[in-house]
GUTOR-991121 format. One line per 8 residues: number of its first residue (from 1); their letters; for each residue x, y, z of C-alpha. Coordinates in steps of 0.05 Angstrom, whole numbers. Example, Ala and Ser with C-alpha at 12.3 -4.5 7.8 and 13.67 -1.06 7.14 Angstrom:
2
1 = AS = 246:-90:156 | 273:-21:143
This chain:
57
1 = XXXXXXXX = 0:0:0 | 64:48:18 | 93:34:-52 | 27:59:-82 | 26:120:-38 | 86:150:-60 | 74:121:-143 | 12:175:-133
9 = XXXXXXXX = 56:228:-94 | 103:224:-146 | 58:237:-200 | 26:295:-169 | 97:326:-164 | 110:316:-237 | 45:344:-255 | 54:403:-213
17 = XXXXXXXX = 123:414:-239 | 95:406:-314 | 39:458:-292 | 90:505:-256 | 133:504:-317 | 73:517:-366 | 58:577:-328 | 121:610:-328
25 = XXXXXXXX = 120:601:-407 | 62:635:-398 | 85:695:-358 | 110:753:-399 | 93:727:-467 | 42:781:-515 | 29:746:-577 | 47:674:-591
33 = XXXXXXXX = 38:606:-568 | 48:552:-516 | 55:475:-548 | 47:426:-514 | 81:348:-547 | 42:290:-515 | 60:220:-529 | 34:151:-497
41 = XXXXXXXX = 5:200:-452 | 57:242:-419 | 86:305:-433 | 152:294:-470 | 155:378:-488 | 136:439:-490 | 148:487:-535 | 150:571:-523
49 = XXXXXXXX = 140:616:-593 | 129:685:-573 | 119:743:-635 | 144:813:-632 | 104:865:-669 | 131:927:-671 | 63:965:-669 | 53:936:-596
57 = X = 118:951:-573
């Protein structure tokens, strides 16, 4: 039952790593996007492309 406990603690410390690092791509960025790359159902990267437009600036 122990080993089970911390399988489920560790998961919920990678999520909230993955979640922590999602929102600090997040932070800052105007115009662009956040990508996520899933595959066999765990995040394997993510992916920052942020725009510039002078206009905004």
């Amino acid at each position: 039952m122990a080993i089970q406990d911390e399988g489920k603690n560790i998961k919920i410390q990678q999520t909230a790593l993955i979640v922590s690092q999602i929102t600090q791509m997040l932070q800052g960025i105007r115009f662009g996007s956040v990508e996520i790359i899933i595959h066999d159902n765990k995040v394997v990267q993510i992916e920052r492309k942020e725009k510039l437009r002078p206009d905004a600036l």
